[in-house]
MARVOKE-529681 format. One record per residue (C-alpha): residue number from 1; x, y, z. Coordinates in nm, 2 decimals. Layout:
<rs>
(r NUM, (X, Y, Z));
...
</rs>
This chain:
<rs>
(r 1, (0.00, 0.00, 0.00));
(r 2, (0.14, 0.36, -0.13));
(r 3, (0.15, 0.58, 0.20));
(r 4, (-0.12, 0.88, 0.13));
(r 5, (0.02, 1.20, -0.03));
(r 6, (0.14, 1.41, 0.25));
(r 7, (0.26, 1.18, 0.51));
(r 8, (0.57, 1.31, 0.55));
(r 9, (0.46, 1.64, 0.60));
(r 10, (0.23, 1.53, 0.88));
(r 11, (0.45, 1.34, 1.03));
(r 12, (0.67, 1.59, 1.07));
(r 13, (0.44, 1.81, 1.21));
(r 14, (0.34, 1.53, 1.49));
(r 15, (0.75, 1.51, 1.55));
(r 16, (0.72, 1.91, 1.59));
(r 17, (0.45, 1.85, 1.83));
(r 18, (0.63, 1.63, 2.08));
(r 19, (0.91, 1.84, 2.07));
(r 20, (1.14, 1.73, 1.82));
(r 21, (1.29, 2.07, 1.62));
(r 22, (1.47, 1.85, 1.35));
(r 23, (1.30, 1.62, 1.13));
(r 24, (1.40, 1.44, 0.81));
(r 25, (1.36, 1.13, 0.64));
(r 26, (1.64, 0.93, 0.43));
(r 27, (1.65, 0.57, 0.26));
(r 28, (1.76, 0.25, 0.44));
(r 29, (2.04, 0.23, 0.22));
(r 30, (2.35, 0.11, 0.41));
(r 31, (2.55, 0.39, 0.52));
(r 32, (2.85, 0.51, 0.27));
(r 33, (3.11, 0.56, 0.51));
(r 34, (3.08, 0.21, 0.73));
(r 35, (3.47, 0.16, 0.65));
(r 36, (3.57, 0.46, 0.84));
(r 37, (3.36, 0.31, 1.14));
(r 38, (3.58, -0.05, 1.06));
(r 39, (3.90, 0.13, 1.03));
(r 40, (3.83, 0.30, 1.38));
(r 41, (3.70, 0.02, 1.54));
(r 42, (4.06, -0.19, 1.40));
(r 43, (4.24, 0.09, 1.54));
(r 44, (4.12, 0.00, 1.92));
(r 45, (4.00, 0.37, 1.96));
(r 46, (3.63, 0.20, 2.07));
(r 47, (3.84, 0.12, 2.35));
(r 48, (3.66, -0.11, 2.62));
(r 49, (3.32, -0.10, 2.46));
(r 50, (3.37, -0.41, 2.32));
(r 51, (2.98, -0.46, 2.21));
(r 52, (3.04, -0.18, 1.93));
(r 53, (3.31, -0.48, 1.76));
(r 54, (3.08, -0.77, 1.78));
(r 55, (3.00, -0.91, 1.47));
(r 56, (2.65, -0.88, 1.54));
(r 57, (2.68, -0.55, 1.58));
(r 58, (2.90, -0.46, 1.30));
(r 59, (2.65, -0.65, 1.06));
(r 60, (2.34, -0.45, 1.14));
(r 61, (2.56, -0.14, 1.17));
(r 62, (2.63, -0.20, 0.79));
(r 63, (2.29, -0.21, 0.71));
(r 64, (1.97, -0.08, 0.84));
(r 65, (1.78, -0.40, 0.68));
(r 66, (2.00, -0.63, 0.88));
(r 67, (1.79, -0.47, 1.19));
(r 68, (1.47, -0.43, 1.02));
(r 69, (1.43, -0.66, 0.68));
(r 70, (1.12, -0.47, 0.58));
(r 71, (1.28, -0.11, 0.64));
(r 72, (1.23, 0.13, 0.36));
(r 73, (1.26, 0.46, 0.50));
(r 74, (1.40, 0.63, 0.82));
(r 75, (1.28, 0.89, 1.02));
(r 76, (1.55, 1.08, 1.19));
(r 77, (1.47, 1.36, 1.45));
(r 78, (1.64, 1.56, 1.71));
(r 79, (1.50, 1.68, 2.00));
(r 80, (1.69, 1.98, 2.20));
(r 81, (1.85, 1.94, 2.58));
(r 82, (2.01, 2.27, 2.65));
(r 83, (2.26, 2.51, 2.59));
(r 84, (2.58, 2.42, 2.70));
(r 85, (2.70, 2.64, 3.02));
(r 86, (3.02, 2.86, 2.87));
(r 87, (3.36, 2.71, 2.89));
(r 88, (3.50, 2.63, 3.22));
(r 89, (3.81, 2.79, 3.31));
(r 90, (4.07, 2.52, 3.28));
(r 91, (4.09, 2.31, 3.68));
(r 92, (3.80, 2.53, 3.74));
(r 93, (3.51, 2.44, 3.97));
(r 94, (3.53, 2.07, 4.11));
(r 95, (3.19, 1.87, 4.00));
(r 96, (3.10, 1.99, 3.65));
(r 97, (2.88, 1.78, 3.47));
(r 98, (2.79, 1.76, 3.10));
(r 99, (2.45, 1.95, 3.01));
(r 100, (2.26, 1.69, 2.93));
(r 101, (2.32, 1.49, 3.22));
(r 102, (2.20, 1.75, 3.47));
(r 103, (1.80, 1.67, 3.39));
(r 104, (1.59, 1.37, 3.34));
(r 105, (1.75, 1.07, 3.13));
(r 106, (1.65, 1.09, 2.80));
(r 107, (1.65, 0.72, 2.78));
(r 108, (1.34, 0.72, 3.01));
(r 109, (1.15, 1.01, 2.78));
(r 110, (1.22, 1.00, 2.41));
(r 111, (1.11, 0.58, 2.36));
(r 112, (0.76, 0.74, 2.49));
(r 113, (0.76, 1.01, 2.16));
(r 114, (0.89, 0.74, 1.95));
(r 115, (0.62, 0.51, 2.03));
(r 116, (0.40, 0.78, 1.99));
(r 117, (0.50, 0.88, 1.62));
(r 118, (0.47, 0.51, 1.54));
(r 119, (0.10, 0.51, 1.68));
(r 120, (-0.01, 0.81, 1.48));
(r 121, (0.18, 0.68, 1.18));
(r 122, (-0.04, 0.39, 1.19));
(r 123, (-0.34, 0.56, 1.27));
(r 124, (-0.29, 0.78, 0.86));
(r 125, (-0.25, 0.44, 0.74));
(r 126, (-0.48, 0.22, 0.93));
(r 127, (-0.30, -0.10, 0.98));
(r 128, (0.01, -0.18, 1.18));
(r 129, (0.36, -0.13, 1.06));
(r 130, (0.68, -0.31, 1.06));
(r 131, (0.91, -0.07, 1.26));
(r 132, (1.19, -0.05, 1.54));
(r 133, (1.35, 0.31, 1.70));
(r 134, (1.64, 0.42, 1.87));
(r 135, (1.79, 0.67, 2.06));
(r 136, (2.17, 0.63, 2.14));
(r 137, (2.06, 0.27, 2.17));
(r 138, (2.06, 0.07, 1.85));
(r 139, (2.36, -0.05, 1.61));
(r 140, (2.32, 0.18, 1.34));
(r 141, (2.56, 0.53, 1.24));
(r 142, (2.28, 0.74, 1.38));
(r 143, (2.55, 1.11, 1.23));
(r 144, (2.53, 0.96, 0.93));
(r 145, (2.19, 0.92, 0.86));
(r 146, (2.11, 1.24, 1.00));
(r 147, (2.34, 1.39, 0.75));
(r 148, (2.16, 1.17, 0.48));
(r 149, (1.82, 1.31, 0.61));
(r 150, (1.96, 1.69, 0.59));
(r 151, (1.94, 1.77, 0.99));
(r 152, (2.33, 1.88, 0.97));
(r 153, (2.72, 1.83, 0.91));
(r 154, (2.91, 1.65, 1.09));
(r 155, (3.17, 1.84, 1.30));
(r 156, (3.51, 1.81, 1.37));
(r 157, (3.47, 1.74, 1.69));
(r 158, (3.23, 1.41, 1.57));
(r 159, (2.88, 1.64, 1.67));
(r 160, (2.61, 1.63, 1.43));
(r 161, (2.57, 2.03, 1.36));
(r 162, (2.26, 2.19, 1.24));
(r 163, (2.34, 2.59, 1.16));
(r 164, (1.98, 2.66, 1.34));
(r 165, (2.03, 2.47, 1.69));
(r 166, (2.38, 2.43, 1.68));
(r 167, (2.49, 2.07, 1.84));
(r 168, (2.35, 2.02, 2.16));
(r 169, (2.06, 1.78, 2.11));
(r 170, (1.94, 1.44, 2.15));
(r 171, (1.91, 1.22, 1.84));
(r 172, (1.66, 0.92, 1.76));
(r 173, (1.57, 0.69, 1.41));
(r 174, (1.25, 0.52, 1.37));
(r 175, (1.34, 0.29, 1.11));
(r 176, (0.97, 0.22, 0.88));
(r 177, (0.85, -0.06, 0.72));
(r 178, (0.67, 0.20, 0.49));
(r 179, (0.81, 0.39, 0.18));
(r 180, (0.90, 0.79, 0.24));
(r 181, (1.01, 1.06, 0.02));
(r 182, (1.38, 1.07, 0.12));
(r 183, (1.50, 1.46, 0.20));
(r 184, (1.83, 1.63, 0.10));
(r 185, (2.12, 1.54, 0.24));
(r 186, (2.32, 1.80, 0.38));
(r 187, (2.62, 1.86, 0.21));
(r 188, (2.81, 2.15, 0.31));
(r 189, (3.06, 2.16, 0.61));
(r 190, (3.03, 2.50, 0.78));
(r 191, (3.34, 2.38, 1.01));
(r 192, (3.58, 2.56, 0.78));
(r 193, (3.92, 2.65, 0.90));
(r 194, (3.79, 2.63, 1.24));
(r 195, (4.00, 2.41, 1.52));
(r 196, (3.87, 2.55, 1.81));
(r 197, (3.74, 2.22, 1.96));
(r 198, (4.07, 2.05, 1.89));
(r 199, (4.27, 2.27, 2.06));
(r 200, (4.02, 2.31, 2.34));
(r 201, (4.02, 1.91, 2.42));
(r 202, (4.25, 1.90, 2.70));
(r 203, (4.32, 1.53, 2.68));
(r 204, (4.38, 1.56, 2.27));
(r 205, (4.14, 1.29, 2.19));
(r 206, (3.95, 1.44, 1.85));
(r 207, (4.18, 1.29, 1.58));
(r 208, (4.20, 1.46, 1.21));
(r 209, (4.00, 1.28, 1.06));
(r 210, (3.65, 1.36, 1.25));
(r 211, (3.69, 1.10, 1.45));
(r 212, (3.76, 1.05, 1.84));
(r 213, (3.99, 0.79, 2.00));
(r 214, (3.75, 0.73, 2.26));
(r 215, (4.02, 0.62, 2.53));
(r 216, (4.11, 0.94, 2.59));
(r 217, (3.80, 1.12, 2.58));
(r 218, (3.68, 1.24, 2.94));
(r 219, (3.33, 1.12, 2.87));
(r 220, (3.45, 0.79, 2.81));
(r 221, (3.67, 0.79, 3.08));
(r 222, (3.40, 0.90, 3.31));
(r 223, (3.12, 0.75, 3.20));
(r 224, (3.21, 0.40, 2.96));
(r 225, (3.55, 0.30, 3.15));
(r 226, (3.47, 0.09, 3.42));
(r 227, (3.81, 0.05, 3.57));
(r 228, (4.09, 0.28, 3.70));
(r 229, (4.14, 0.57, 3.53));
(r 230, (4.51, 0.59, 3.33));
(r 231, (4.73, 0.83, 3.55));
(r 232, (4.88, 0.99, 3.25));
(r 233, (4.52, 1.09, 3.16));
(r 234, (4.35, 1.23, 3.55));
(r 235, (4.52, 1.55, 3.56));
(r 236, (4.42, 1.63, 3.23));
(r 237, (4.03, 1.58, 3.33));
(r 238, (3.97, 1.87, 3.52));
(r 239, (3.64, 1.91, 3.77));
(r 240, (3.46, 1.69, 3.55));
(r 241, (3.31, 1.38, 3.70));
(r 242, (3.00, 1.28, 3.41));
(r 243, (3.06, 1.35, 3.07));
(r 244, (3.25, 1.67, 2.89));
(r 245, (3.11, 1.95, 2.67));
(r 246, (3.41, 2.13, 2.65));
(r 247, (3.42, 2.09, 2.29));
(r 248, (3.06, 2.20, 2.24));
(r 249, (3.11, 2.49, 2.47));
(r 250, (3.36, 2.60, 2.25));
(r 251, (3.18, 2.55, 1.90));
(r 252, (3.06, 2.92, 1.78));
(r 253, (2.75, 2.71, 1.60));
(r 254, (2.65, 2.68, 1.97));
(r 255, (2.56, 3.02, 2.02));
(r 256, (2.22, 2.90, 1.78));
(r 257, (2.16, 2.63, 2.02));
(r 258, (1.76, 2.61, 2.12));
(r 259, (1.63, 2.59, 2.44));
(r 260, (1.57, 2.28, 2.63));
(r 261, (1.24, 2.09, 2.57));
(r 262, (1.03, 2.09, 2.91));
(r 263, (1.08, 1.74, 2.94));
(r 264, (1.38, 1.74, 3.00));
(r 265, (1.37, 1.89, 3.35));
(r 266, (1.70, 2.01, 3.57));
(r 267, (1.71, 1.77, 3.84));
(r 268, (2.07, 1.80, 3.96));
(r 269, (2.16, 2.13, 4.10));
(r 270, (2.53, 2.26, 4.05));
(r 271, (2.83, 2.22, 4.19));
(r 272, (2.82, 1.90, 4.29));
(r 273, (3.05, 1.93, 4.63));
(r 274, (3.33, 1.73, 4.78));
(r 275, (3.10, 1.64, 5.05));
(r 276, (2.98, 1.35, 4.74));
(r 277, (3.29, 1.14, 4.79));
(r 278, (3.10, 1.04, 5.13));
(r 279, (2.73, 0.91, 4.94));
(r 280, (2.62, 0.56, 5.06));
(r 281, (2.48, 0.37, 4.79));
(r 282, (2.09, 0.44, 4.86));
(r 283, (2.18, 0.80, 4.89));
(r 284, (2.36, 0.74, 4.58));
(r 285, (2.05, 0.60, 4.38));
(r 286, (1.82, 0.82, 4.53));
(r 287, (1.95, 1.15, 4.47));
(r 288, (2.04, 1.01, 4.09));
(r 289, (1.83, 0.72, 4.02));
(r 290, (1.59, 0.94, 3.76));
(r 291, (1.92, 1.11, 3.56));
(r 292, (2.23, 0.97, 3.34));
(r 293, (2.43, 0.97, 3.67));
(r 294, (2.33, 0.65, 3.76));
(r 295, (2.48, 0.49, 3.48));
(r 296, (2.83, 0.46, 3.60));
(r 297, (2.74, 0.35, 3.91));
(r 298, (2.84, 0.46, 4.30));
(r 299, (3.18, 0.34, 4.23));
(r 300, (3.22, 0.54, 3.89));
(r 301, (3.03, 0.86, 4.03));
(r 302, (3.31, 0.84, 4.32));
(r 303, (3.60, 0.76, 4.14));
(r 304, (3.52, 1.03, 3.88));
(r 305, (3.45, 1.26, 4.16));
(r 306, (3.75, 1.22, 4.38));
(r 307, (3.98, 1.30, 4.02));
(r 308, (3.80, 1.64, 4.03));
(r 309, (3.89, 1.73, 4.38));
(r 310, (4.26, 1.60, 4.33));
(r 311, (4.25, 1.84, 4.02));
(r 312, (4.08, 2.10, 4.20));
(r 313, (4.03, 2.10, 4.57));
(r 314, (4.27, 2.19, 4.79));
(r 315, (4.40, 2.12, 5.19));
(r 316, (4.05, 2.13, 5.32));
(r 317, (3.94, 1.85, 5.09));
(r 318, (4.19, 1.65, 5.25));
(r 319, (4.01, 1.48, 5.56));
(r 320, (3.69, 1.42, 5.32));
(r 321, (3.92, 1.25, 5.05));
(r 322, (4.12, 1.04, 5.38));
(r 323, (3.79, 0.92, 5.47));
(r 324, (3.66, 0.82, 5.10));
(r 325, (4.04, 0.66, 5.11));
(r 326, (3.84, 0.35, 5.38));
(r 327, (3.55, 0.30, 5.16));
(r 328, (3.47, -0.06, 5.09));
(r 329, (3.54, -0.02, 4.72));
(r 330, (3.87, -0.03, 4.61));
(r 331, (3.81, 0.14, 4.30));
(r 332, (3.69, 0.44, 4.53));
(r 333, (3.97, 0.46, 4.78));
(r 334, (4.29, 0.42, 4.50));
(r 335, (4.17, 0.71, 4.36));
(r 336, (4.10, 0.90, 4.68));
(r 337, (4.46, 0.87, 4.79));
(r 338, (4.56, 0.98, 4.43));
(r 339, (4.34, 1.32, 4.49));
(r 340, (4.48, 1.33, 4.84));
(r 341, (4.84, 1.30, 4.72));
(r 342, (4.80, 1.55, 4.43));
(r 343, (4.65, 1.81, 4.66));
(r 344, (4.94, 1.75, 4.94));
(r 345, (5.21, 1.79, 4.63));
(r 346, (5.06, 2.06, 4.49));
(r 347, (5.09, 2.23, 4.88));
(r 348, (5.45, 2.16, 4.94));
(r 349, (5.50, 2.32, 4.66));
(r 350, (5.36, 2.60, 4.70));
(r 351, (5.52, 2.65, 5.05));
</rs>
């Protein structure tokens, strides 16, 4: 069955509706630049997220039919967090936390819209639909297809960019069992000579070629990494203990970034304070159990968080960080002592 004339349309205005400023639509042709994904993932810069280099996952990443055999057309959309706070002044304020992660996980809200775009799709049409959406979730080059469905360019810094709202938004696919008018791709880079992002990246990770070697980014380190933290790399890390948006903050397309949709609501309130290192676990998973936070864990959060006070704090952190040095988890108290011992170092030195 033909979808009826003007589909699209309305389903963009249903996206629009829920919240989502982007919309486009491109084919389920397999993406063209899978081999740059394969190069990087044979360079071991996907460092220890091994489930991006299963074969599983490098199949269906390689072609949207491999997820969905009936797939004709896919729905990409973006839906906007928030402005990224303006750059932090290098060691600056212990506790900062990427924008995103300071409100309500977006895991938890966008599968609702999706679900809901997928109903009213299937109300126009009458019938049921073979279907399957993602956001940050699925195997599939999500920047790519956004690209291919004109939402933006992808940056040097690896962000999708739109020149209206800038970078700092979620994406999501609804991959359809239905054919749709695929849009224009967008293909101009608006980067230009612009480094600012690469020289902004404290820990050098964005590599020349658009891509990032993920083991030294500070999200990854922060939030993926689930063991100690290279020593080489800590001091570079700053006050952050969840995430990094220090190449956003930088980005000049970011001074068109929208506002946050309402449902994305602030829930963590800033600076997070030494006074964390000391959070049992239930106060751990209440105070973070409805945000991103809780995704690295107690043992993560703590970890991360004693790095930024070693970075930042200074003597009167000390009997907090010699206390977070007896907690039961090892992971915790090695990197306590490190903080403690950078801030001691740091004081004889100044003497």
């Amino acid at each position: 069955m033909t979808p009826p004339e003007h589909l699209k349309e309305q389903i963009k205005v249903k996206a629009r509706q829920l919240g989502f400023t982007l919309a486009g639509v491109t084919s389920s042709e397999p993406p063209e630049h899978y081999d740059i994904f394969e190069s990087w993932l044979n360079a071991d810069m996907h460092g220890t997220m091994g489930y991006l280099a299963e074969e599983r996952s490098r199949i269906r990443r390689a072609d949207p039919k491999q997820i969905l055999p009936e797939c004709k057309s896919i729905l990409v959309l973006g839906i906007p967090y928030a402005p990224v706070a303006k750059p932090a002044v290098p060691g600056g304020d212990v506790g900062q936390i990427a924008s995103y992660a300071l409100r309500s996980d977006y895991h938890d809200i966008l599968p609702q819209k999706l679900q809901a775009i997928v109903g009213f799709i299937e109300e126009q049409l009458g019938h049921p639909i073979p279907n399957r959406y993602y956001t940050d979730t699925g195997p599939i080059l999500e920047r790519e297809l956004a690209q291919r469905a004109g939402l933006g360019w992808v940056g040097k810094n690896t962000c999708l960019i739109n020149p209206k709202a800038g970078s700092t938004f979620f994406l999501a696919e609804i991959l359809l069992g239905i054919e749709l008018e695929p849009d224009e791709p967008f293909r101009t880079d608006h980067c230009g000579t612009c480094t600012r992002c690469i020289e902004a990246c404290p820990t050098d990770c964005i590599l020349p070629d658009r891509t990032i070697d993920a083991r030294r980014c500070i999200s990854y380190l922060t939030i993926e990494l689930k063991d100690d933290i290279p020593e080489e790399l800590r001091s570079k890390m700053n006050g952050w203990v969840f995430g990094c948006d220090i190449c956003q903050q930088v980005c000049p397309w970011n001074r068109f970034a929208l506002k946050g949709d309402s449902a994305f609501e602030p829930l963590i309130p800033l600076p997070v304070l030494t006074d964390d290192l000391l959070l049992t676990s239930v106060e751990f998973n209440q105070r973070f159990k409805r945000t991103p936070l809780k995704r690295p864990k107690r043992r993560g959060y703590l970890r991360n968080l004693a790095i930024a006070v070693g970075n930042t704090g200074d003597e009167k952190d000390i009997p907090i960080l010699e206390r977070a040095m007896q907690d039961d988890e090892p992971l915790v108290s090695r990197h306590a002592q490190w903080a403690r011992d950078q801030i001691k170092n740091r004081a004889a030195q100044d003497v």
